[in-house]
LOVEX-871685 format. One record per residue (C-alpha): x, y, z. Coordinates in steps of 0.001 Angstrom, whole numbers, plus 500000, padded with zeros to 6 digits. Last residue first. Layout:
N
XYZ
...
***
This chain:
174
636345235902391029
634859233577388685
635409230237388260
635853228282385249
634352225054384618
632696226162381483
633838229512380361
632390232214382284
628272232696383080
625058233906381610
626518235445378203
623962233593376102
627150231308374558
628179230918378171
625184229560379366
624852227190376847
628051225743377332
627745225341381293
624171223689380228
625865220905377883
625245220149374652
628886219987373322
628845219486369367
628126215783367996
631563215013365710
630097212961363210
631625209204361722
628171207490361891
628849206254365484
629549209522366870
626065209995364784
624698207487366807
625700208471370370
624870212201370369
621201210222368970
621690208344372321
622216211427374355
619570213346373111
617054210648374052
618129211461377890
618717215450377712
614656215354376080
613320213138378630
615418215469381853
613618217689380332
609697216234379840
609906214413383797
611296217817385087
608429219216383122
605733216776384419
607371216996388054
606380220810387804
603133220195386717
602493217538389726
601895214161388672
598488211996388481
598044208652386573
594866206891384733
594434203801383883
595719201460381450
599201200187380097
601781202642378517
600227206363377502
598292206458380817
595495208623380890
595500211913382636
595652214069385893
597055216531386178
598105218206390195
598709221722391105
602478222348392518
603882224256389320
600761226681389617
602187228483392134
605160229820390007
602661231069387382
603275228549384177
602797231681381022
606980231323380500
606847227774380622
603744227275377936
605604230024375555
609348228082376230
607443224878375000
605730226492371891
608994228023371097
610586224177371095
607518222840369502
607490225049366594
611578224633366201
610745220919366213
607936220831363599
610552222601361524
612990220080362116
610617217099361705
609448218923358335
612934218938357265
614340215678358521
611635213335356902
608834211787357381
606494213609360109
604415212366362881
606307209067363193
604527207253366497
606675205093368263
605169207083371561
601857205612370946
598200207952370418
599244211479370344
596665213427369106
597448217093370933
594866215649373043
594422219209375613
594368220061379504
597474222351378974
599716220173380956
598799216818379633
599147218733376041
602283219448377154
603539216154378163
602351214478375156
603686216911372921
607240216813374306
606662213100373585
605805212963369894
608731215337369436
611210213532371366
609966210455369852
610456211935366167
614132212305366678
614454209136367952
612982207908364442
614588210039362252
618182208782364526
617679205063363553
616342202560365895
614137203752368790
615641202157371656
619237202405369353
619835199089367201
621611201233364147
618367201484362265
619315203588359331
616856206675358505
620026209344358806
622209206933357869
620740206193354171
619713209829354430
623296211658354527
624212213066358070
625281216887357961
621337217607359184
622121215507362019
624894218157363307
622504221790362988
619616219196364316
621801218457367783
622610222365367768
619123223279366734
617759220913369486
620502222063372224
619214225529372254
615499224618372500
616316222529375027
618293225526376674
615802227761376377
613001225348378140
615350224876380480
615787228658381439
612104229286381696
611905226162384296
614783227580386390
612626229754388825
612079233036389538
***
């Protein structure tokens, strides 16, 4: 076993928490440009999407026809939230079909930013897709703090406990 599967549970997890809190947002702030990498929260949104995407189609030998990772594939919050849930089960479906020794083979593919092509390992590629997600999460966490909102905790300990996995965050069992 390895922790992969669980990951790709707890993204989806923390999306329909982070999506449960944007969707309290009205639309002037949900589409304002508040000077994050990727301006408003829509369009941060829509990177993690257009990204997630990339990586799996990378993964699954397929052009899931992303072409710049600014690109808006949807424009507004429901359709990127439904798109989301899609990806988020089509995610945990790739991970859970990944045999163990296949997270060591190599893809190859063509670079996104600049020219040329690039290898990684499939198991660097999801690191690389997680740790992605957690990252962009954190600034859209960030903007609707700024917008007044009170994000919800989005952390694994949290997670766990809500799937009955482990105690209360940082307690310790006996």
């Amino acid at each position: 076993m390895y922790d992969f599967p669980m990951m790709a549970r707890f993204n989806r997890w923390t999306n329909a928490k982070l999506f449960g809190t944007v969707a309290n947002l009205d639309e002037s702030e949900y589409f304002r440009d508040q000077g994050a990498f990727f301006g408003s929260v829509h369009r941060t949104l829509n990177h993690l999407l257009v990204v997630d995407r990339l990586w799996t189609g990378r993964i699954e030998g397929i052009d899931r026809g992303i072409r710049s990772l600014d690109q808006v594939l949807y424009e507004n919050l429901d359709t990127l939230w439904s798109a989301r849930v899609q990806e988020d089960d089509r995610i945990i479906a790739l991970v859970d079909a990944i045999p163990h020794e296949r997270l060591d083979s190599i893809v190859t593919y063509d670079r996104i930013i600049g020219t040329g092509r690039e290898e990684m390992r499939v198991r660097n590629i999801l690191m690389t897709l997680f740790n992605h997600q957690t990252h962009h999460r954190g600034q859209v966490h960030a903007l609707l703090t700024q917008c007044g909102l009170e994000p919800p905790p989005l952390d694994v300990g949290f997670f766990l406990e809500e799937i009955g996995e482990s105690g209360a965050p940082g307690t310790i069992r006996r």
